[in-house]
C-alpha positions as CSV (number, residue, x, y, z in Angstrom):
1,X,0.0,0.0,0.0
2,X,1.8,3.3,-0.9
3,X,2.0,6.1,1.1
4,X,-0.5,9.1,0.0
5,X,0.8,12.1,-0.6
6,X,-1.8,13.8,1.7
7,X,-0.6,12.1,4.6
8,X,3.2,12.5,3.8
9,X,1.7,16.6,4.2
10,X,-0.7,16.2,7.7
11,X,2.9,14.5,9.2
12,X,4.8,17.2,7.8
13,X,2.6,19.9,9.0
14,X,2.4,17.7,12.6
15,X,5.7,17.4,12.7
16,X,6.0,21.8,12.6
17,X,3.0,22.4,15.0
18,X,4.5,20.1,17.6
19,X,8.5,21.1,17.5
20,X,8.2,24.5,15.8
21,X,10.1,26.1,12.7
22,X,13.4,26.8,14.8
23,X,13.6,22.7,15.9
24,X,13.0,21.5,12.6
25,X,17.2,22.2,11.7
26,X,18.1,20.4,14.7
27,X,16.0,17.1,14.3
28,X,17.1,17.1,10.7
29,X,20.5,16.9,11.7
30,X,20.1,14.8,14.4
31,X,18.2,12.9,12.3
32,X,21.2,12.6,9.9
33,X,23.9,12.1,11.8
34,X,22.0,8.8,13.2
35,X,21.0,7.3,9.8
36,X,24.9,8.0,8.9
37,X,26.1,6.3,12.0
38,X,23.5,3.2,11.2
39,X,25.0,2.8,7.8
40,X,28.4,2.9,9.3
41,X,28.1,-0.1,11.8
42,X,26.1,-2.0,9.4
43,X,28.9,-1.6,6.7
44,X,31.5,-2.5,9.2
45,X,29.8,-5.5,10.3
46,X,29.5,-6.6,6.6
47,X,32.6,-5.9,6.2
48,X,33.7,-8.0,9.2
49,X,31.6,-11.4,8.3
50,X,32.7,-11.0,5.0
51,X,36.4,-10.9,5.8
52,X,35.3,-13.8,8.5
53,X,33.8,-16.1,5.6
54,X,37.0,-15.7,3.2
55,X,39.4,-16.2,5.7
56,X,41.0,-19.9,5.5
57,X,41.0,-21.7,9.5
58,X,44.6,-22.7,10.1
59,X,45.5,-26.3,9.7
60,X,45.4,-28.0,13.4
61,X,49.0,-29.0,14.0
62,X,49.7,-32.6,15.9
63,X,52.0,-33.4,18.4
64,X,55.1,-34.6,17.6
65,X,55.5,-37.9,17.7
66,X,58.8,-39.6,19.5
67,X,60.6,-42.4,19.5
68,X,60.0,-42.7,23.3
69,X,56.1,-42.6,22.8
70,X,56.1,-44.9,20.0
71,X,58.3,-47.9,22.4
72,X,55.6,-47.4,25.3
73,X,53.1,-48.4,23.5
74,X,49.8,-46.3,22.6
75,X,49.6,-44.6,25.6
76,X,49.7,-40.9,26.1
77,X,50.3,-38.3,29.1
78,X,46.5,-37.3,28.5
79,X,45.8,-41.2,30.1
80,X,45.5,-41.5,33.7
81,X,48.1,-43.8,35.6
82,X,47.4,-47.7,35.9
83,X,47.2,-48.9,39.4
């Protein structure tokens, strides 16, 4: 449903009744620097999920394995003592 024209007006002249002529520079402003600050976080976050998506995980690297670990068997320092 579009917006009438008419009603776009009744706001308009709402909108000057209620703050008054002198206001009206300040709100737009206000109103401004808001919408430019909205666009800015919303850019940067883009921005940031973007980079996030592209960027490759580094590869997982094992531990080393030793001689000494490979003559005890399968057993690692992780495992708890055997009793």
């Amino acid at each position: 449903m579009p917006i009438h024209p008419l009603w776009i007006a009744a706001i308009l002249v709402i909108v000057l009744i209620v703050f008054g002529p002198g206001r009206l520079p300040e709100l737009g402003s206000a109103a401004g620097k808001a919408m430019r600050e909205f666009r800015k976080a919303t850019s940067e976050l883009t921005n940031d999920l973007t980079a996030a998506a592209q960027a490759k995980p580094e590869p997982v690297a094992a531990a080393p394995v030793t001689s000494e670990s490979t003559a005890k068997g399968s057993t690692s320092e992780a495992d708890p003592p055997k009793s």
